[in-house]
N, C-alpha and C positions, 0 to 999 in steps of 0.2 A: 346528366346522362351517365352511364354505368360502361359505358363499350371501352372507356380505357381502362376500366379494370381487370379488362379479360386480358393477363399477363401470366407468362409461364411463371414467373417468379414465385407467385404467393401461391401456385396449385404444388410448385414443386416442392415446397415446405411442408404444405396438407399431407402429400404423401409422405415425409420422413417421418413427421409428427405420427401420421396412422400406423407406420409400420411399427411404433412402440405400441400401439394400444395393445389392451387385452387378446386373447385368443382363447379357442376352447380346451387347449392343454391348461393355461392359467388358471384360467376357472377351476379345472377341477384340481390342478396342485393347492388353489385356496382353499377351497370346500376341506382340503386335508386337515387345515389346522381344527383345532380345538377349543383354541377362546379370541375372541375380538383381539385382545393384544396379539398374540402370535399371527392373528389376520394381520393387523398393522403392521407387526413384521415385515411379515413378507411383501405389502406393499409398499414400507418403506426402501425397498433392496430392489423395486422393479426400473426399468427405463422409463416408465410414463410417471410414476408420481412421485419418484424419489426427492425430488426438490421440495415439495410440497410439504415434508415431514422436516426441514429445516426448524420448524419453531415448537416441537411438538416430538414429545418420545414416542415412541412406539409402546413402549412396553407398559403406557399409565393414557396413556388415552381414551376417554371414553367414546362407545359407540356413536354419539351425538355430534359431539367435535369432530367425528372421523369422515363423516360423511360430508359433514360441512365443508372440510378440507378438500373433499374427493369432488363435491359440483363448484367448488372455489376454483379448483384447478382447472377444472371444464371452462369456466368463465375467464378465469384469467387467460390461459391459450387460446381464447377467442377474442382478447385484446388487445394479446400481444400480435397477432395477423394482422388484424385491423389496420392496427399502429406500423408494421411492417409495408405493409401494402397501401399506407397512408386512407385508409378505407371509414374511418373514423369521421362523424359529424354526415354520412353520406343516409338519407332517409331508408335505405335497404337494409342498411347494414343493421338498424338497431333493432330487428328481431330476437334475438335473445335475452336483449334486455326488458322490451315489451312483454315477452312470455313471463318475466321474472315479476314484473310490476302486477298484470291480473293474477298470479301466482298468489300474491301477496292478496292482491284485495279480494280474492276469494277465499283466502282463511281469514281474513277479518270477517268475510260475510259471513260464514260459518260458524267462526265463535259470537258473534253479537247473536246469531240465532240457537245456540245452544245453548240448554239450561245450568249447565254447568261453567265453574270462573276457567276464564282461558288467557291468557295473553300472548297476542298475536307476535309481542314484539319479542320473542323467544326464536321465531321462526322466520323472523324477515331475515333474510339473506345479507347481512350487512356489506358485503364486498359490493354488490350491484347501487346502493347507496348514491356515491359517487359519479355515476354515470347515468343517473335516472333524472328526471324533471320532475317527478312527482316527489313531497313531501312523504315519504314512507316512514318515516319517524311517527308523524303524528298519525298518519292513516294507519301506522298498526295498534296505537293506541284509544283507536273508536272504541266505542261502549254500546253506540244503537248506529241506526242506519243515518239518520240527520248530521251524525258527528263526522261518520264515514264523508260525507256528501261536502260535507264542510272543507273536508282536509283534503276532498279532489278539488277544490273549486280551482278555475282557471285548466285545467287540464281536458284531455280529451274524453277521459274516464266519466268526469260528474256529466258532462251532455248526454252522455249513454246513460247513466244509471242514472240521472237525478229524474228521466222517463219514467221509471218503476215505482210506483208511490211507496213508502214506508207503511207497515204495519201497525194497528193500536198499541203494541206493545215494544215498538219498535226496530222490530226488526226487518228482513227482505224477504222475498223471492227466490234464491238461492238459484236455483234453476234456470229462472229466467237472467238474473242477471248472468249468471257465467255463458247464455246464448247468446245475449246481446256484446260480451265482450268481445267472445271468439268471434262474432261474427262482422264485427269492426275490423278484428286483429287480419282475420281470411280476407275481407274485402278490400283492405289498404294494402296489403301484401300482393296480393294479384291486381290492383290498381298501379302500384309501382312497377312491377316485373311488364305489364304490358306496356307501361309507357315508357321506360327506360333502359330496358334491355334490348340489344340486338336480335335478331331473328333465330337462330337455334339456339342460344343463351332462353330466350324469353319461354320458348314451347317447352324447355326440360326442365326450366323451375317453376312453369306453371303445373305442370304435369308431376312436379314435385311436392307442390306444393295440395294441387287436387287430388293425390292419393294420400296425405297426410290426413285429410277431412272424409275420404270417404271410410279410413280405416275408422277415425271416431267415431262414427255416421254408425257404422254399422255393428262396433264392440257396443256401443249405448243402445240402438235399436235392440238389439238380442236380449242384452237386459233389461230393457223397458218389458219387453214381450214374454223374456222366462218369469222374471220375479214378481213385476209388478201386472202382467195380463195386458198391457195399454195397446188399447185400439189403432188399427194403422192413423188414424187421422191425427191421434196423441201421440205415436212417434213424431207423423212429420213432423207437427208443431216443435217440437224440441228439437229436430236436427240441423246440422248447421245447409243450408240451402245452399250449397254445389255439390257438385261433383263429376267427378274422373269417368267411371263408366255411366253417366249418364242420370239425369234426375227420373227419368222413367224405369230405368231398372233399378234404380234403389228406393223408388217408390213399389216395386213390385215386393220386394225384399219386406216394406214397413208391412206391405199385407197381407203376407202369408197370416195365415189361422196360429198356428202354434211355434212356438222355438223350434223344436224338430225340424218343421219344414225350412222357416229360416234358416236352419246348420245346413239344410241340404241344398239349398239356393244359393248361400255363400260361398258353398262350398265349389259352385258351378263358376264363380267369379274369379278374377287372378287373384281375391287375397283368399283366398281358401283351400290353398293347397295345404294339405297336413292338416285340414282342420279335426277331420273324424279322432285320429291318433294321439291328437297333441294333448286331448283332455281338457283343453282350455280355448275355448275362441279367442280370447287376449294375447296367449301366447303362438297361436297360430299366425291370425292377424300382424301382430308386429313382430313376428320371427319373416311373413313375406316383405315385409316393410322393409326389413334390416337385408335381405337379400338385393331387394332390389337397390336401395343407396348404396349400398358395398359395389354394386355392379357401376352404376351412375359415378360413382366418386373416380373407381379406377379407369373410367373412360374421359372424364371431365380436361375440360379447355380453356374454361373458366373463372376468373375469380368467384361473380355469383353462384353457380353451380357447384363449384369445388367445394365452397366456403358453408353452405347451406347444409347440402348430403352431411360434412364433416361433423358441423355442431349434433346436426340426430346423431350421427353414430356415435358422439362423444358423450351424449347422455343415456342413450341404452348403456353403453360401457358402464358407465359409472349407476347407473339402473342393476347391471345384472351383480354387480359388487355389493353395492347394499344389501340387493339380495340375498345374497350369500351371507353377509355378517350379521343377517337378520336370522337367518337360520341357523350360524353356529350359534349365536347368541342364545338360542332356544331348544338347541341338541335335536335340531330336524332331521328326517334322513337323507343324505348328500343325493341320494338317487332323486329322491323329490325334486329338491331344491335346483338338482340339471334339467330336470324335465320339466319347468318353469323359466329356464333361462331363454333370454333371446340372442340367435348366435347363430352361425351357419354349419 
């Protein structure tokens, strides 16, 4: 059971840790610089990642390392709580970790389906390693989908995926397996929150957790429906099957006729605010995401709760940073690159 973890102790550290994160002054003093290093700079000098640049100049780092560094530090302050709040080994807690592991086995799925040489094990996360059950060594090292299958065997992942038969040429489904993960990863998650949480603990991370999927639900639907034309019947099939306002109104959403109409239906729902302005459904969508956990975090009572809201807002953070050094990196124009940022 989870009801002992709801302790001031580990929310009142969430807050000290938040009050270092980024802000929308930051952001745009970043945007200032003019090459990746001077980025690093300045984020070696800040209060949140300044530790992190211990092993690592600032002024020779490349873009690749830096980010590593920056969702390294994401991960690490989310083991250092655990480990504070003695939260470790508890089945709620290793959401982060689980997002890290399909993370990984959907760019192995993606490189054994593209035509070109990739190696997956360029981009596994090595810190998460450690604290993972899956063999990620070898599972970044598949070549087809059999070898994939191989290297989950004994894990929760090959019962899911070893369903999806392999292609003649060996490769997957791509699609279908990343529904079938998330929709393990959603069903266990709301299968633990109801059974092991206390009664207003349980409604605000489920409710946390069901506007996580309806934001997916509906950034995917829009695409399915601008770029690719797919029939309301070919949304639902691909969307993850819950949701927060309801499976009728977001089946009404998969059938509208056109995008158009879609932006204009969404726009009637609570993640639609700003959508018309923002230029971007993506960034509208998870600009209200990020409102509302900002709101949820600074009211929170709970270890669950606090602990949950934290980790999103800790990877938007480090989400809107990349961004950013992905834009100096390319001499984009700063105005752009804010008008893409997620931020209050």
């Amino acid at each position: 059971m989870l009801e002992g973890c709801s302790t001031n102790a580990v929310v009142a550290k969430i807050h000290a840790i938040r009050g270092k994160m980024f802000k929308a002054e930051n952001y745009r003093e970043l945007m200032t610089r003019r090459s990746v290093s001077e980025a690093a700079e300045y984020l070696s000098r800040s209060a949140r990642f300044r530790d992190v640049f211990g092993e690592a100049d600032p002024n020779t780092v490349h873009r690749g390392f830096l980010e590593e560094l920056l969702y390294r530090e994401n991960f690490n302050t989310y083991i250092r709580l655990c480990r504070f709040q003695q939260l470790e080994g508890q089945p709620f807690y290793d959401f982060p970790v689980r997002r890290k592991e399909i993370q990984t086995i959907l760019t192995v799925i993606n490189d054994i389906n593209s035509p070109m040489d990739s190696l997956s094990l360029n981009a596994l996360p090595g810190y998460i390693i450690a604290h993972s059950r899956v063999k990620l060594m070898e599972v970044s090292t598949a070549k087809t989908y059999e070898e994939l299958l191989k290297a989950l065997k004994g894990t929760r992942y090959f019962k899911i995926l070893s369903k999806i038969p392999p292609r003649e040429d060996g490769s997957a489904d791509y699609t279908e397996c990343e529904l079938r993960l998330r929709t393990n990863y959603y069903s266990d998650m709301l299968r633990r929150v109801r059974e092991d949480l206390p009664g207003d603990s349980k409604h605000e991370l489920e409710e946390m957790i069901l506007r996580d999927i309806d934001g997916r639900n509906i950034i995917n639907a829009y695409r399915m429906k601008a770029f690719f034309g797919f029939s309301a019947a070919e949304i639902k099939r691909r969307s993850l099957n819950f949701s927060c306002i309801g499976k009728k109104r977001m089946e009404k959403i998969y059938e509208c006729e056109s995008a158009e109409d879609m932006l204009e239906m969404i726009g009637g729902t609570v993640y639609g605010r700003g959508i018309t302005g923002s230029g971007s459904i993506e960034t509208a969508v998870y600009s209200e995401k990020y409102r509302y956990l900002c709101s949820k975090l600074a009211g929170a009572t709970s270890a669950p709760v606090a602990l949950y809201a934290f980790v999103e807002l800790c990877e938007t953070d480090v989400s809107n940073i990349v961004h950013i050094i992905e834009g100096i990196r390319y001499g984009a124009n700063p105005a752009v690159i804010e008008s893409q940022l997620i931020m209050l």
